[in-house]
PDB file as gemmi writes it, atoms N, CA and C in Angstrom:
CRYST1    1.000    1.000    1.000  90.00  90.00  90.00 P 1                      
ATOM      1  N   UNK A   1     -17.590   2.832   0.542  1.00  0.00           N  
ATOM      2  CA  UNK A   1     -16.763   1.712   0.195  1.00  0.00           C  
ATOM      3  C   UNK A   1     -17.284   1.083  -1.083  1.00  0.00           C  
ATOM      4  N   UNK A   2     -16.215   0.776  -1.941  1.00  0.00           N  
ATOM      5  CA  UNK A   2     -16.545   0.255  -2.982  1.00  0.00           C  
ATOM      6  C   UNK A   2     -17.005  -1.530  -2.860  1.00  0.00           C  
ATOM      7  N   UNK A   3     -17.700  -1.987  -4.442  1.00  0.00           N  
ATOM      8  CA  UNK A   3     -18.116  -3.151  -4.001  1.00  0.00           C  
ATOM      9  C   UNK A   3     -16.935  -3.933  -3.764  1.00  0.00           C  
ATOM     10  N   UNK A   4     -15.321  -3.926  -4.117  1.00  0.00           N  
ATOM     11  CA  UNK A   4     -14.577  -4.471  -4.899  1.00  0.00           C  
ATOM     12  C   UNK A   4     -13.377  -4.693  -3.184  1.00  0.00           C  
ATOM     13  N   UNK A   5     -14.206  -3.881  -2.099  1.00  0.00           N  
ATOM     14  CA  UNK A   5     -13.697  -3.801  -1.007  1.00  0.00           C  
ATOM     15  C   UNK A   5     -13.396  -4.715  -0.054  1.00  0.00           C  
ATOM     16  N   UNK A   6     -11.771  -5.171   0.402  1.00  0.00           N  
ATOM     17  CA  UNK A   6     -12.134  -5.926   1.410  1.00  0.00           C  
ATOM     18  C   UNK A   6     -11.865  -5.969   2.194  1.00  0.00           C  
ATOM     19  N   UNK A   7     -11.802  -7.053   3.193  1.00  0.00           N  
ATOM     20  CA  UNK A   7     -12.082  -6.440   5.055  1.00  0.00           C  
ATOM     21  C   UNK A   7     -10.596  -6.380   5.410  1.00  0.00           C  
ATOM     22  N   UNK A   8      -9.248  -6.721   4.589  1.00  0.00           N  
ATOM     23  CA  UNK A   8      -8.846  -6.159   4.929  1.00  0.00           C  
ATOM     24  C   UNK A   8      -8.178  -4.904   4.662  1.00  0.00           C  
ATOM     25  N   UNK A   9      -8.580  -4.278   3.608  1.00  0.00           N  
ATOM     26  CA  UNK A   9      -8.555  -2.728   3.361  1.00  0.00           C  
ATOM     27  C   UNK A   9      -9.278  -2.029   4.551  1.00  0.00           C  
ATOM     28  N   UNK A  10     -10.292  -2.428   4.984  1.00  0.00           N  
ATOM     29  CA  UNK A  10     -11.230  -1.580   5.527  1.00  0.00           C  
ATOM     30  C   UNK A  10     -10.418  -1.679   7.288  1.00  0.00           C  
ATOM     31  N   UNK A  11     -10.051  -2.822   8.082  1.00  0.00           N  
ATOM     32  CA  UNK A  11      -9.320  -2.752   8.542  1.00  0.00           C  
ATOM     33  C   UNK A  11      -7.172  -2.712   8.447  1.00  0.00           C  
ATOM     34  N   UNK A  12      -6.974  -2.153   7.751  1.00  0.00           N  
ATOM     35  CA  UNK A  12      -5.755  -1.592   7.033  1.00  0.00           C  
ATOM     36  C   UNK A  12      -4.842  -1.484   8.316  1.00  0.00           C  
ATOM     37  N   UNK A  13      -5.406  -0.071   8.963  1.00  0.00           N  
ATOM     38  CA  UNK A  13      -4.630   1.058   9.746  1.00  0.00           C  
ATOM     39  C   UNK A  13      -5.220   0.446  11.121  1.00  0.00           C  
ATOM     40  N   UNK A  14      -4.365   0.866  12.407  1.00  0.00           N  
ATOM     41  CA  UNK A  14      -5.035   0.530  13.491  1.00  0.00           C  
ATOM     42  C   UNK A  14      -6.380   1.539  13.689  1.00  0.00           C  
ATOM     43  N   UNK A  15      -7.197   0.722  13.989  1.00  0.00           N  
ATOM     44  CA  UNK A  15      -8.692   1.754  14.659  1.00  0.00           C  
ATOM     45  C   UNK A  15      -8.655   1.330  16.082  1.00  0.00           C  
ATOM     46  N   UNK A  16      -9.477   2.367  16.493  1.00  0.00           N  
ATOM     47  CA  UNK A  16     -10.047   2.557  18.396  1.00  0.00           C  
ATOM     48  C   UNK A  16     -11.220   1.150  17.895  1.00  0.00           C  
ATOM     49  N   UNK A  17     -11.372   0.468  19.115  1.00  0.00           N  
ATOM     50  CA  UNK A  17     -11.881  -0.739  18.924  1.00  0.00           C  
ATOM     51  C   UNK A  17     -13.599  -0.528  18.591  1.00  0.00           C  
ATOM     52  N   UNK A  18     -14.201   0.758  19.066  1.00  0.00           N  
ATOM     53  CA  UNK A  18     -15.594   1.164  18.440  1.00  0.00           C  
ATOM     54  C   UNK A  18     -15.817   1.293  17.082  1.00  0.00           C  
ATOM     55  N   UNK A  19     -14.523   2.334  16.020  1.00  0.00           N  
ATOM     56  CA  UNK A  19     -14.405   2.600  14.928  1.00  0.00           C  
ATOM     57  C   UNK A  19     -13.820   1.181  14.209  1.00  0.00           C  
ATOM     58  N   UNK A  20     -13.286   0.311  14.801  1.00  0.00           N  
ATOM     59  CA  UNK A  20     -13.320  -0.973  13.832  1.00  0.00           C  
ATOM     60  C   UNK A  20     -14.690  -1.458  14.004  1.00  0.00           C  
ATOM     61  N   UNK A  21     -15.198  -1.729  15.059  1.00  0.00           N  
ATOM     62  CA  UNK A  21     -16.597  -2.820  15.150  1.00  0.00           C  
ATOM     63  C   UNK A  21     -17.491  -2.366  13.879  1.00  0.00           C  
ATOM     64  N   UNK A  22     -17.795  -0.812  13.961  1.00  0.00           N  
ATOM     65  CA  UNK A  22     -18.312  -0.244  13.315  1.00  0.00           C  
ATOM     66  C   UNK A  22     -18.172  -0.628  11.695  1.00  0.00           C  
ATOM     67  N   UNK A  23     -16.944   0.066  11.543  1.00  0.00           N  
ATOM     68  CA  UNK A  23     -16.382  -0.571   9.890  1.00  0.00           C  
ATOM     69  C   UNK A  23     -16.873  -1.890   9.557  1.00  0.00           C  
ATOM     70  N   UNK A  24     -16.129  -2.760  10.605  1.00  0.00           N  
ATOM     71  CA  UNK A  24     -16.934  -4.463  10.668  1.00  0.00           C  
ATOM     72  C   UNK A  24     -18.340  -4.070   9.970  1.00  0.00           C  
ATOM     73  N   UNK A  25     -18.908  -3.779  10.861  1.00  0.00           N  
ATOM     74  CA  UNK A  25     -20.591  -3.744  10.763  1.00  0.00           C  
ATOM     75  C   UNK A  25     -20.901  -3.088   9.496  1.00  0.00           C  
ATOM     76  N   UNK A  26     -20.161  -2.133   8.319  1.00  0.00           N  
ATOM     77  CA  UNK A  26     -20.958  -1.457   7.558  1.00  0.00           C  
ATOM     78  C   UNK A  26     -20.304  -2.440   6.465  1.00  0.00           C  
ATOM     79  N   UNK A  27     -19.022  -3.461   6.431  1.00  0.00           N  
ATOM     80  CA  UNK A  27     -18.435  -4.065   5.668  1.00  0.00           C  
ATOM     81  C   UNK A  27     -19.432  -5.279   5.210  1.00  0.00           C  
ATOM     82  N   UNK A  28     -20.010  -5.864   6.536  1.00  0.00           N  
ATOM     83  CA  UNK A  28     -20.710  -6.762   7.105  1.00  0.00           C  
ATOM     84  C   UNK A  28     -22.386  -6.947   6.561  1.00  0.00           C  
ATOM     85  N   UNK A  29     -22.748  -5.053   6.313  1.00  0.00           N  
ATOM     86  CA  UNK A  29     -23.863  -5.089   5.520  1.00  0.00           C  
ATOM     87  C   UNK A  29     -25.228  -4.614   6.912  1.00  0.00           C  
ATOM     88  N   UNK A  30     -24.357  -4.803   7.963  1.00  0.00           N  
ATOM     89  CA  UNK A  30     -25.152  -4.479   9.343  1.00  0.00           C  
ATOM     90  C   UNK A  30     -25.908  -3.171   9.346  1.00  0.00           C  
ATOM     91  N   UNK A  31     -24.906  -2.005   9.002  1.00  0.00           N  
ATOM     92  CA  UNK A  31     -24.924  -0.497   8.638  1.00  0.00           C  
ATOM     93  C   UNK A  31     -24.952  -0.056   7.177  1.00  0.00           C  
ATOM     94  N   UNK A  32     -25.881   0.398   6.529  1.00  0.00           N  
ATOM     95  CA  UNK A  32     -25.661   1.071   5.690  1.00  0.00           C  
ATOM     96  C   UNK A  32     -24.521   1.526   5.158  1.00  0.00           C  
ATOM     97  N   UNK A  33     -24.213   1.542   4.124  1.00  0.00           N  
ATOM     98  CA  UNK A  33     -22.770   2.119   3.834  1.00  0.00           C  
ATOM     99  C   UNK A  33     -22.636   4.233   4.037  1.00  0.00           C  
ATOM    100  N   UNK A  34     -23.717   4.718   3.964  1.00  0.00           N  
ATOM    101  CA  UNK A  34     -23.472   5.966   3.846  1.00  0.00           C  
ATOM    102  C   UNK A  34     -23.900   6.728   5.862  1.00  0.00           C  
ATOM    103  N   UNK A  35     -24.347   5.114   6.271  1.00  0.00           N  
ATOM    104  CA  UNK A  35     -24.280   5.745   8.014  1.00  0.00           C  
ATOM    105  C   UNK A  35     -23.177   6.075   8.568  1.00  0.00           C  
ATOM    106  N   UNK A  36     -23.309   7.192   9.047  1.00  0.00           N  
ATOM    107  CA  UNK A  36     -22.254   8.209  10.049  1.00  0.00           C  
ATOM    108  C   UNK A  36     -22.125   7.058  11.508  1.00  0.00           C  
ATOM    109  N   UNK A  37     -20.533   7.259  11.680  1.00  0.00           N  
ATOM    110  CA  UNK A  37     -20.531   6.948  13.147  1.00  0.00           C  
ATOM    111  C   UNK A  37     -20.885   7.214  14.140  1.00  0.00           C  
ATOM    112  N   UNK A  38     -20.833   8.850  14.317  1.00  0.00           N  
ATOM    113  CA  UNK A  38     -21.505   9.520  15.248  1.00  0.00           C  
ATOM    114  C   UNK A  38     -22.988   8.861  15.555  1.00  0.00           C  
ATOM    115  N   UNK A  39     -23.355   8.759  14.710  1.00  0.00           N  
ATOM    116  CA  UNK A  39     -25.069   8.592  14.960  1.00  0.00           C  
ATOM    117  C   UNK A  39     -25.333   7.199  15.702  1.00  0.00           C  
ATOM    118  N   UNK A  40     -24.064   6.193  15.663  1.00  0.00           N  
ATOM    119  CA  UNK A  40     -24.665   5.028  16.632  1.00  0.00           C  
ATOM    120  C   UNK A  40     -23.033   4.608  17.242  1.00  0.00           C  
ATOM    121  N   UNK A  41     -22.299   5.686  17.449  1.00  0.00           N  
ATOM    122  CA  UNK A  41     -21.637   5.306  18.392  1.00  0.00           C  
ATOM    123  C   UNK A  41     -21.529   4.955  20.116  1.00  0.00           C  
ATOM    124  N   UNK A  42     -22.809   5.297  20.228  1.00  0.00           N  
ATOM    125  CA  UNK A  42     -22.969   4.896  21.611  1.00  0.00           C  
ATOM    126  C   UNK A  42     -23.423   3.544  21.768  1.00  0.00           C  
ATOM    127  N   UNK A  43     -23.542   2.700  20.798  1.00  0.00           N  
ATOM    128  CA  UNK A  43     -24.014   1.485  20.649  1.00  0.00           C  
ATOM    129  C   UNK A  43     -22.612   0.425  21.235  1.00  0.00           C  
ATOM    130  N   UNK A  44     -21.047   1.396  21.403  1.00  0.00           N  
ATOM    131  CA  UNK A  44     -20.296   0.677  21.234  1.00  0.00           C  
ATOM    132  C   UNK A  44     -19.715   1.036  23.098  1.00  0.00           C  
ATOM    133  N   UNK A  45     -20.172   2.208  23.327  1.00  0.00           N  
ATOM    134  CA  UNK A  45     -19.540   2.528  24.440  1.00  0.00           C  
ATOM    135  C   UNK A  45     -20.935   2.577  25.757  1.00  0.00           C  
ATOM    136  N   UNK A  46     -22.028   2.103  25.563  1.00  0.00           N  
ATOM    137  CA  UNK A  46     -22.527   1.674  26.519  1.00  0.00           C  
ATOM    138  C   UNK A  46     -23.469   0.316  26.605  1.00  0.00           C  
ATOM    139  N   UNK A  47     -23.512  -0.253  28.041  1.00  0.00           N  
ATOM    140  CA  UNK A  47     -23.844  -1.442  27.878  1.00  0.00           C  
ATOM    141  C   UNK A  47     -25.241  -1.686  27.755  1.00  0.00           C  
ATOM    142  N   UNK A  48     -26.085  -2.584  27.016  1.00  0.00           N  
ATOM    143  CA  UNK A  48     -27.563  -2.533  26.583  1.00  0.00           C  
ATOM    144  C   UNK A  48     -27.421  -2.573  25.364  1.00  0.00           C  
ATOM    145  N   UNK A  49     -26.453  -2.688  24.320  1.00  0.00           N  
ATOM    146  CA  UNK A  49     -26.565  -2.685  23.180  1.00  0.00           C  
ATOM    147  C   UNK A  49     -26.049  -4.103  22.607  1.00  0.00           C  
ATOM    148  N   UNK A  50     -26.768  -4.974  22.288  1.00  0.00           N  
ATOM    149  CA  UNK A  50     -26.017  -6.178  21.882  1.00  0.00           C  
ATOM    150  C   UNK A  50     -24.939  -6.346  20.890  1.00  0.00           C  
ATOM    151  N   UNK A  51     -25.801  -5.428  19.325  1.00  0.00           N  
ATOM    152  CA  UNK A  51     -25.303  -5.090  18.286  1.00  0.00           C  
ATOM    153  C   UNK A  51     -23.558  -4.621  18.740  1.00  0.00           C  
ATOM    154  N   UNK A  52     -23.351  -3.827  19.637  1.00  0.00           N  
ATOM    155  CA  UNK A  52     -22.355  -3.135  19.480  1.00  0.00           C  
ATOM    156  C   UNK A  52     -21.483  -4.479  20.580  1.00  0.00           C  
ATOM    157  N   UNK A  53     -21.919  -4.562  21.124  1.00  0.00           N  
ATOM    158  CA  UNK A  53     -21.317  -5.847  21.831  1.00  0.00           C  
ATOM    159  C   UNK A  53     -20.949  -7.588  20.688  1.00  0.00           C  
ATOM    160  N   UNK A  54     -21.348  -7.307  20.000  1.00  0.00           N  
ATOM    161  CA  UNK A  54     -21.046  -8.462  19.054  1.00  0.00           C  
ATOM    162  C   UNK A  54     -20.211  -8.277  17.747  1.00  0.00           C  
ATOM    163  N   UNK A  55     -20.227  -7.287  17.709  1.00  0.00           N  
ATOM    164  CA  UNK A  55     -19.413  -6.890  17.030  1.00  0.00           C  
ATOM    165  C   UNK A  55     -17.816  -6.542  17.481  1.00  0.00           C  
ATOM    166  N   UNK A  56     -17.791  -6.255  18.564  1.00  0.00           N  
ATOM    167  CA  UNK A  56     -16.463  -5.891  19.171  1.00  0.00           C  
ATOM    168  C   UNK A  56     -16.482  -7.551  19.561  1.00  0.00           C  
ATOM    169  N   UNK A  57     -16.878  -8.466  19.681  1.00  0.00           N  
ATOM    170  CA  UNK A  57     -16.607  -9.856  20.292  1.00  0.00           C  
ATOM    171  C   UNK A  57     -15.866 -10.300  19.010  1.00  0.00           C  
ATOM    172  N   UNK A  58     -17.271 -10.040  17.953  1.00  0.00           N  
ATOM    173  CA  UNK A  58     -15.719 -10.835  16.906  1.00  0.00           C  
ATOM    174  C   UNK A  58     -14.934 -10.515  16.685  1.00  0.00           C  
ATOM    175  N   UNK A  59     -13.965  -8.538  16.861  1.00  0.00           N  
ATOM    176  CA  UNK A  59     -13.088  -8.674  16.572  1.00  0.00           C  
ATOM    177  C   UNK A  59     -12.292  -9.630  17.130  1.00  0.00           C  
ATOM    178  N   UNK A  60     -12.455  -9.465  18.632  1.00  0.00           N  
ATOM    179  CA  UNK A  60     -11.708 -10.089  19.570  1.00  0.00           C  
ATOM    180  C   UNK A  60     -11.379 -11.617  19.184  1.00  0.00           C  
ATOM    181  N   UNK A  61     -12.812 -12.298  18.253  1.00  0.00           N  
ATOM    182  CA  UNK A  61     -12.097 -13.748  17.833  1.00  0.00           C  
ATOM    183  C   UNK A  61     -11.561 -13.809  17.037  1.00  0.00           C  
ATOM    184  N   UNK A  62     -11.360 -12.737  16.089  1.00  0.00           N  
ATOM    185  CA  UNK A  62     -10.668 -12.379  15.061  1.00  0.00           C  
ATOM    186  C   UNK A  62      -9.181 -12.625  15.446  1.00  0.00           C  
ATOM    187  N   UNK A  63      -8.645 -11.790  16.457  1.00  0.00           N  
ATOM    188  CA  UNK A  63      -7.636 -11.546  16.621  1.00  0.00           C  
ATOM    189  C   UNK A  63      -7.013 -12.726  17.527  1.00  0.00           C  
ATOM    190  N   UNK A  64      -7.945 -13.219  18.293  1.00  0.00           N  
ATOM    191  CA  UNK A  64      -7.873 -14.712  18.673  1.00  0.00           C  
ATOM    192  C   UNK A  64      -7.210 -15.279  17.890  1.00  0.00           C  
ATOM    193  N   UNK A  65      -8.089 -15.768  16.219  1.00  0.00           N  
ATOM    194  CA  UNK A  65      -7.662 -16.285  15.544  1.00  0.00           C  
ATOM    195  C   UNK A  65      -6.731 -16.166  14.827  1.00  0.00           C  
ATOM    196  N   UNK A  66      -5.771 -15.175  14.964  1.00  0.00           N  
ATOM    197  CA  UNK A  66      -4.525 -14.386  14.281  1.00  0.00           C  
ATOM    198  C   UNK A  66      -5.003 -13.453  13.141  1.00  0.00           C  
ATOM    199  N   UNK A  67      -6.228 -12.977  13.016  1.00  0.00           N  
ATOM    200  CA  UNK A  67      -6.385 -12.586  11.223  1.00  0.00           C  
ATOM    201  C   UNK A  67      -6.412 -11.258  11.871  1.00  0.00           C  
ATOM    202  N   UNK A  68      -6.727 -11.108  13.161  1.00  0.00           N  
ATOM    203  CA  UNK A  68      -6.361  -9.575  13.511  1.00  0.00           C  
ATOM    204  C   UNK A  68      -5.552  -9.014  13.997  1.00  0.00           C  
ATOM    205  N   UNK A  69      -4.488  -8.011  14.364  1.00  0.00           N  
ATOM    206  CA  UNK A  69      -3.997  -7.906  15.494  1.00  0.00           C  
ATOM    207  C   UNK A  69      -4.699  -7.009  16.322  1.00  0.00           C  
ATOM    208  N   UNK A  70      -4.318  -7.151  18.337  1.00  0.00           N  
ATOM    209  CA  UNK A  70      -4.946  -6.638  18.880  1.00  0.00           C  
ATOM    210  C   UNK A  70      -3.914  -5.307  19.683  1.00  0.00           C  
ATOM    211  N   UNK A  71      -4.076  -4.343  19.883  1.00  0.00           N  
ATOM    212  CA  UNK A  71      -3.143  -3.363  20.729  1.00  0.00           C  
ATOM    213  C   UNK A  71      -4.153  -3.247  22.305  1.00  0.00           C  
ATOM    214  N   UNK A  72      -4.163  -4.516  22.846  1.00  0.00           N  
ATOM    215  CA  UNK A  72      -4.750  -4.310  24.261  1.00  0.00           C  
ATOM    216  C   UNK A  72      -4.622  -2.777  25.155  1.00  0.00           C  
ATOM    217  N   UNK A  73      -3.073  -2.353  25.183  1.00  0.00           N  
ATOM    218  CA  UNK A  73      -3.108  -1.136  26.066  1.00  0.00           C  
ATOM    219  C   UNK A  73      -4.457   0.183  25.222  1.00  0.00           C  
ATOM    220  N   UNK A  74      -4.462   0.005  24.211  1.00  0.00           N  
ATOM    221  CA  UNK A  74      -5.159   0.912  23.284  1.00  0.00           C  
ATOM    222  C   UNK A  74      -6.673   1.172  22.900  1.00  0.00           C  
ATOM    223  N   UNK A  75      -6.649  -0.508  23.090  1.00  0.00           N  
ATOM    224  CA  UNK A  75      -8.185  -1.230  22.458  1.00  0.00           C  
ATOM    225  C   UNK A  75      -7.831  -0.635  21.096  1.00  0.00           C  
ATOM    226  N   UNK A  76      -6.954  -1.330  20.176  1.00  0.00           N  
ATOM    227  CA  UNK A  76      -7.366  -0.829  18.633  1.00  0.00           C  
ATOM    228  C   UNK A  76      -6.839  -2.033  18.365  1.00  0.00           C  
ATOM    229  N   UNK A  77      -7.446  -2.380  16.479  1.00  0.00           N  
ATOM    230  CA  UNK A  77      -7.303  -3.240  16.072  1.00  0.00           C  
ATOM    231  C   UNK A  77      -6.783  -3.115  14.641  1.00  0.00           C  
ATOM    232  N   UNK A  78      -6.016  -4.525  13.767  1.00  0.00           N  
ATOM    233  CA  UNK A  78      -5.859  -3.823  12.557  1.00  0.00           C  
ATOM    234  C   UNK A  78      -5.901  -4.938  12.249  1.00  0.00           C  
ATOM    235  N   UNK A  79      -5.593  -5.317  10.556  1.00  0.00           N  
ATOM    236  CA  UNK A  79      -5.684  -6.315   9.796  1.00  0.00           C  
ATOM    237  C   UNK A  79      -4.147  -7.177  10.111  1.00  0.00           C  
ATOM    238  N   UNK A  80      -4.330  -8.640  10.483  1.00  0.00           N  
ATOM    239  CA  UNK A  80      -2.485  -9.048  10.355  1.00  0.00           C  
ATOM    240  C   UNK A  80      -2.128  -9.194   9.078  1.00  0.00           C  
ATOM    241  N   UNK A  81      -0.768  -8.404   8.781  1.00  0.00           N  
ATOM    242  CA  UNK A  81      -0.289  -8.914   7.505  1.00  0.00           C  
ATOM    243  C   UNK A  81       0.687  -9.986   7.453  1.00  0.00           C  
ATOM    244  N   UNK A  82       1.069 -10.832   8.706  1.00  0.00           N  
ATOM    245  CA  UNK A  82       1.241 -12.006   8.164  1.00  0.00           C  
ATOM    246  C   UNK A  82       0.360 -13.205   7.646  1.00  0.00           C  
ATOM    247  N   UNK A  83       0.833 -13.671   7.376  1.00  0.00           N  
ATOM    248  CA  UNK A  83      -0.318 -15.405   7.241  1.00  0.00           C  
ATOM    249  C   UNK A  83      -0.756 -16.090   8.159  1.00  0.00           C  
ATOM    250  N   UNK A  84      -2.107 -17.057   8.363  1.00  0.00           N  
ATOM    251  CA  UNK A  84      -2.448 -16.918   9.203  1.00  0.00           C  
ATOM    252  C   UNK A  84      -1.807 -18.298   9.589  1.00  0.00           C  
ATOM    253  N   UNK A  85      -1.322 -19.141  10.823  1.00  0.00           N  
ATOM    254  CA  UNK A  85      -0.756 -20.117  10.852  1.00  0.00           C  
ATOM    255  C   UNK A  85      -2.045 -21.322  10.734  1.00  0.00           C  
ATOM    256  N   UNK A  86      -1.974 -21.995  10.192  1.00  0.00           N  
ATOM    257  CA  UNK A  86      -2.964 -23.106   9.843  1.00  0.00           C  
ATOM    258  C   UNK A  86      -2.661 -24.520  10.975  1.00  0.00           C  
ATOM    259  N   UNK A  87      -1.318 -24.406  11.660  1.00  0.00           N  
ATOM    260  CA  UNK A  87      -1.360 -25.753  12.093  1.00  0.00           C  
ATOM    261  C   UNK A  87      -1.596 -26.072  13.507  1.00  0.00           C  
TER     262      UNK A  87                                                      
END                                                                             
């Protein structure tokens, strides 16, 4: 990802809710930019991992907060392209 990148390019398209946290996390500065998913995806799918647990929380306040949307039946998430309501 370039420096010029932003979160919501990186969340664009819907992702499986591990492969957004993740993105989160390398956008975020958490992950290295050139770390593979594979290599700490289990951080997202088992429990004992905080990292991967806090990261999937904020999407969730994210989308709380309207800036995400959420596909519950799916667990995936994407960027909202409406505005966010302020009132």
């Amino acid at each position: 990802m370039g420096d010029s990148v932003e979160l919501r390019d990186v969340l664009a398209d819907w992702l499986d809710y591990d492969v957004a946290a993740f993105r989160l996390g390398v956008f975020l500065g958490v992950f290295p930019r050139d770390q593979k998913f594979s290599e700490v995806k289990r951080m997202f799918w088992m429990d004992g991992y905080p990292l991967g647990d806090l990261l999937v929380d904020l999407l969730d306040r994210m989308a709380q907060a309207g800036v995400l949307l959420k596909d519950e039946a799916d667990a995936r998430y994407r960027w909202n392209p409406a505005p966010i309501d302020l009132s």
